[in-house]
N, C-alpha and C positions, 0 to 999 in steps of 0.2 A: 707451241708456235702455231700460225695458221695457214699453212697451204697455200703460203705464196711465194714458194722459189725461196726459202727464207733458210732454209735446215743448214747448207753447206756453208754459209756465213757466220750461222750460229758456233757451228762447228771451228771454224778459223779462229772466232772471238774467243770461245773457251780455251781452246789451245793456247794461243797469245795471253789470254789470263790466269791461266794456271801459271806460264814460265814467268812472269811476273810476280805473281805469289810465290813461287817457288825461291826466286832471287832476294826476295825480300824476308821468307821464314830465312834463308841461311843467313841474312845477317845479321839480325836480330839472336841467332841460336848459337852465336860464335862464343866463343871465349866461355864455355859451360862449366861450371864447379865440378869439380872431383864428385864422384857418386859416392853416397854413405849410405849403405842398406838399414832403409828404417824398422822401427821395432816392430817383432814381429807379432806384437796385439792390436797397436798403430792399425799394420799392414792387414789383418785379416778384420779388423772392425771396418775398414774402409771397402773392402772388397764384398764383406757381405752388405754394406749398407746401399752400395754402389747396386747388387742382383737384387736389395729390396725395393730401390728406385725404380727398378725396371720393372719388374713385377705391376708396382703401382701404377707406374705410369702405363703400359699399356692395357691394365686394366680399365684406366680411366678412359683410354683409348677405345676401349671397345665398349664402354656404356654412352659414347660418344656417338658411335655408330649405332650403338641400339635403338637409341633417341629418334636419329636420322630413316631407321629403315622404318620405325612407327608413322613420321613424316611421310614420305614418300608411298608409304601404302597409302595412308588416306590420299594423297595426291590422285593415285590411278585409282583408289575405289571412287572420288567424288572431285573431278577435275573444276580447280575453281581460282582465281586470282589468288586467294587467302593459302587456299591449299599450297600453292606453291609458295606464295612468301614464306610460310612456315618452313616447307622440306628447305625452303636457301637458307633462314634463320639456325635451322637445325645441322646444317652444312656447316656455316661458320664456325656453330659452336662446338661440330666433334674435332675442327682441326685444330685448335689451341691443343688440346690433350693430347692429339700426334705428335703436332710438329713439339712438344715439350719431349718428346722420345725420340726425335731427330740425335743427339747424344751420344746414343748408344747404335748408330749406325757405324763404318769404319771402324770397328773392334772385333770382327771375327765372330761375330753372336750370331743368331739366327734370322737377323731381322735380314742379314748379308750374307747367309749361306747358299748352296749350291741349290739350291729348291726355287732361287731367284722370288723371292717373298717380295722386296723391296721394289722389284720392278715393275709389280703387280699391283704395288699398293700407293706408292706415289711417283710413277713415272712424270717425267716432265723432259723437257716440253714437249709440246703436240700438236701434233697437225692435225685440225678439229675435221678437216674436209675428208680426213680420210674418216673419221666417224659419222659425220651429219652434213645436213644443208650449212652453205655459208653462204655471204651475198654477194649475187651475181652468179650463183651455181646453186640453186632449189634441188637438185639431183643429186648433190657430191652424196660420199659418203655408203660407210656401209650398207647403214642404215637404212635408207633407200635403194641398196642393191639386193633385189628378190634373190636372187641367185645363192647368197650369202646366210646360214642358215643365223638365227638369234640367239645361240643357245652357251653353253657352257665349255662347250669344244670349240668353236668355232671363235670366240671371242678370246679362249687363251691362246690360241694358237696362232692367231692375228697379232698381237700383241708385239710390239716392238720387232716383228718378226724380220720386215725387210729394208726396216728404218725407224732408228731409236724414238724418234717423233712419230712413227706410226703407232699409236696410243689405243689400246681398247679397253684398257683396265684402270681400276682406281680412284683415287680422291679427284684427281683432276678431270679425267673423262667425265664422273656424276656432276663434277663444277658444269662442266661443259653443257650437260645435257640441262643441268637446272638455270646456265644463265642464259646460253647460247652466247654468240659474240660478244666482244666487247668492242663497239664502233665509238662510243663517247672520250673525248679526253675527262671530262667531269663527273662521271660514272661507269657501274657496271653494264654487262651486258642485259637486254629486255626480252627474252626470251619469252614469248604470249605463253598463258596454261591452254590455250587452242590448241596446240603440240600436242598435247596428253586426252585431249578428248578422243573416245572408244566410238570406233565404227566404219575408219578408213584404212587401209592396208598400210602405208608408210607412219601412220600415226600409231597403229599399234604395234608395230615392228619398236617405232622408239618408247613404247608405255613395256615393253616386254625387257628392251635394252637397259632403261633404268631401271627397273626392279632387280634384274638379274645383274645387276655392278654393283649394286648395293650387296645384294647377297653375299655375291663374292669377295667385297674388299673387308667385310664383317669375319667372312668365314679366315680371309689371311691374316688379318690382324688378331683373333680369337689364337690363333695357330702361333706367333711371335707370342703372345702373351703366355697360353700352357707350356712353350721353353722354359721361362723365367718363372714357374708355379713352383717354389720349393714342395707342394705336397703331391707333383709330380715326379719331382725328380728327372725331368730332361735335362736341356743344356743348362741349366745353372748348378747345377750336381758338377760335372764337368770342368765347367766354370770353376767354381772355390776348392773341387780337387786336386788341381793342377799347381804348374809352379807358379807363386805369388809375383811374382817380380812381370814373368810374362803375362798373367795377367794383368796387374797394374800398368804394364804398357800398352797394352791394346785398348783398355780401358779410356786411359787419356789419350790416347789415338783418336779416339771416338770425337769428344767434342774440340780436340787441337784441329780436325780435317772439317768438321764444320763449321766451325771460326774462320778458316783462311779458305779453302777452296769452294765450299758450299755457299755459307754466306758473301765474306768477301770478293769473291771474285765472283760466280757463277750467277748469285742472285741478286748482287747489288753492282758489282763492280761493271760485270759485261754490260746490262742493260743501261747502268751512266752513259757509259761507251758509244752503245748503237743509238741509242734513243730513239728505240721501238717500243711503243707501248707493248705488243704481243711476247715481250722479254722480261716484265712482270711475273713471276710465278703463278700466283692467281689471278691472271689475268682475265679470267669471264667477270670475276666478284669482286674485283680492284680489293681483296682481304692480305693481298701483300705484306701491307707494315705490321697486321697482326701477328700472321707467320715470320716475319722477323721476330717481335719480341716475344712471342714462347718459346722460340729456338734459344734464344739469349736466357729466357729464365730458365729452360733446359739445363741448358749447360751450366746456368750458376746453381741449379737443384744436384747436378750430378759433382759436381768439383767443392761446393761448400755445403753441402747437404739442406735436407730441409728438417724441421723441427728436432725427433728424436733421432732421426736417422744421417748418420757421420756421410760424410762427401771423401771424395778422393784423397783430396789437399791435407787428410788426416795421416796420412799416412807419407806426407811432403815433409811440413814443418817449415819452420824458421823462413829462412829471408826468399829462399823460391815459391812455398804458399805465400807469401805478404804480398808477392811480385803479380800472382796471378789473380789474387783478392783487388789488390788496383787495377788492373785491368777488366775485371768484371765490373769494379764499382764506374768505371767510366762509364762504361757500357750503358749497364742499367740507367745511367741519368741519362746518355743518351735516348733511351728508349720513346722516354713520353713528347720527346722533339721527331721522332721520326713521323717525315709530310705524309698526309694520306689525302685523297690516291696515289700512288708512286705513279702509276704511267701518265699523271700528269705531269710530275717534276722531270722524266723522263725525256719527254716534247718540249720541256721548256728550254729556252735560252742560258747558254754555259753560265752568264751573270747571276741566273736566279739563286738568290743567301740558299733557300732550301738545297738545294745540290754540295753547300757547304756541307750539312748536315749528313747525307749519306758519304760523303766522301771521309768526315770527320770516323765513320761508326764504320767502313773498308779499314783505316787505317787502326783504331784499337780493334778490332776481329785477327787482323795478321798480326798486329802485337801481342793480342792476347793467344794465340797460336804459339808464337815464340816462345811466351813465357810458359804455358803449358809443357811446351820440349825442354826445356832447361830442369823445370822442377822435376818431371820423368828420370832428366840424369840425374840428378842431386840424388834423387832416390835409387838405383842406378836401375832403373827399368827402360827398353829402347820405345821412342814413341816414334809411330811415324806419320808423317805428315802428306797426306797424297789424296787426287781425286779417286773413287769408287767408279 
């Protein structure tokens, strides 16, 4: 968000749209079929196919960042318009291969353990003022606060420390610092590469800031991804040791919670609501509808797998997999209609058809939530459905 008295309303909205979501997964998850424990090669083909999605995917995740932290060195070795188109180019394209591991969030894995990884790596929203300059305040911000050292302690420690929106780490911060605002309904934010030019004290306080966020969001995601390394043996050892059934249910926990509360409500729903453009997710990059549809192909990579590798639903069957294969098939044709920029549809007038459109892809996310919870019983694993 952006440091304008905005956080406590944000906060009201969430609440009022989780109980909303909430009201609407119980009625869709009513009347649930008797549980029949599926077979148990079904059960363990889906479970390891499910740690070798994860695996992939955040590996893809972190060659994502690798790309990005190549970008951005040349940025501060040779500060230039190009340089920085590139490091934003290079932005965009490591968060398709995150936000496709979005998923495997809400299931008890690593990416949500007690080491708080997840709030380090995609915190959202954020109040950019307590990071940098915003307009009408050249001063805000850490970043111009001498006092405040640049470094590795100082920037975890700040972190979400005295307000969930007070943001120092992450995909979104780097957003921040590569687009700076976003004032345009019709675009991203214009952040000059002047910024990153070396030889004044506020400027290289933020050429120090970016390198070192980068480092770090590299170093936590490299860390979620050695979890799921089988020739490690961390938490996915763990993972396929334990009881299959509890497994299977935290599993589809994972993409049933960001269907209904992440998606539906939090990233699409609220911001219908306020229509505040800074309620965007990507709100410097207007890259919004993108991180929608990786999220969506997420979930349909983790529940119907992809090529040789089985998805959850294998271990479903019959009429509760069919249920939730429709609900993705919606989705997905949804996808290539979703407007971009959203914080323009956002500002527009309640008549604008586009606003159909996300309200259309709110409504198959809680349905397909539902239908998630039902197949979990069929199977008879508990799934739960709640914000993180």
């Amino acid at each position: 968000m952006g440091g304008h008295g905005t956080g406590t309303r944000v906060a009201i909205g969430r609440r009022l749209g989780l109980i909303v979501v909430c009201l609407a997964i119980a009625s869709v998850a009513s009347a649930e079929p008797p549980a029949s424990r599926p077979a148990a090669d079904s059960l363990s083909s889906a479970l390891e196919g499910y740690a070798r999605t994860a695996f992939q995917g955040y590996s893809e995740a972190v060659a994502g960042l690798e790309t990005l932290q190549i970008a951005v060195d040349t940025l501060l070795a040779h500060p230039s318009r190009a340089a920085l188109e590139r490091a934003r180019a290079a932005w965009i394209a490591c968060r398709d291969p995150y936000s496709r591991t979005e998923p495997f969030r809400f299931a008890g894995g690593p990416i949500d353990d007690r080491q708080g990884r997840e709030g380090r790596i995609n915190p959202w929203p954020i109040d950019e003022a307590f990071l940098d300059y915003v307009q009408g305040r050249p001063g805000s911000g850490l970043i111009s606060d001498r006092r405040v050292a640049i470094d590795q302690a100082s920037l975890t420690s700040l972190n979400e420390r005295d307000d969930d929106t007070q943001v120092t780490l992450g995909y979104h911060a780097v957003e921040f610092l590569l687009w700076g605002q976003d004032l345009r309904r019709d675009g991203p934010g214009a952040r000059p590469y002047t910024d990153y030019l070396p030889g004044q004290p506020v400027r290289e306080r933020r050429r120090a800031c970016l390198g070192l966020l980068v480092q770090l969001l590299l170093r936590d995601v490299r860390s979620v991804r050695d979890a799921w390394d089988p020739a490690r043996g961390g938490y996915v050892r763990e993972f396929l040791a334990g009881d299959p059934l509890v497994a299977l249910g935290h599993a589809l926990s994972g993409p049933a919670t960001l269907a209904a509360f992440e998606l539906g409500s939090e990233r699409v729903g609220i911001p219908l609501e306020s229509g505040e453009q800074e309620d965007e997710q990507d709100c410097f990059s207007d890259n919004t509808h993108r991180d929608i549809a990786s999220d969506i192909a997420g979930i349909a990579r983790v529940l119907d797998g992809d090529g040789d590798t089985p998805g959850l639903l294998v271990a479903v069957g019959g009429k509760p997999a069919a249920e939730v294969r429709e609900h993705l098939g919606r989705l997905l044709n949804l996808v290539p209609r979703i407007p971009a920029p959203i914080d323009a549809v956002l500002v527009s007038p309640q008549e604008d058809p586009r606003r159909r459109i996300l309200e259309a892809l709110v409504g198959e996310l809680i349905g397909l939530a539902g239908a998630i919870q039902r197949a979990g019983t069929a199977a008879g694993a508990h799934v739960v459905i709640g914000g993180g």
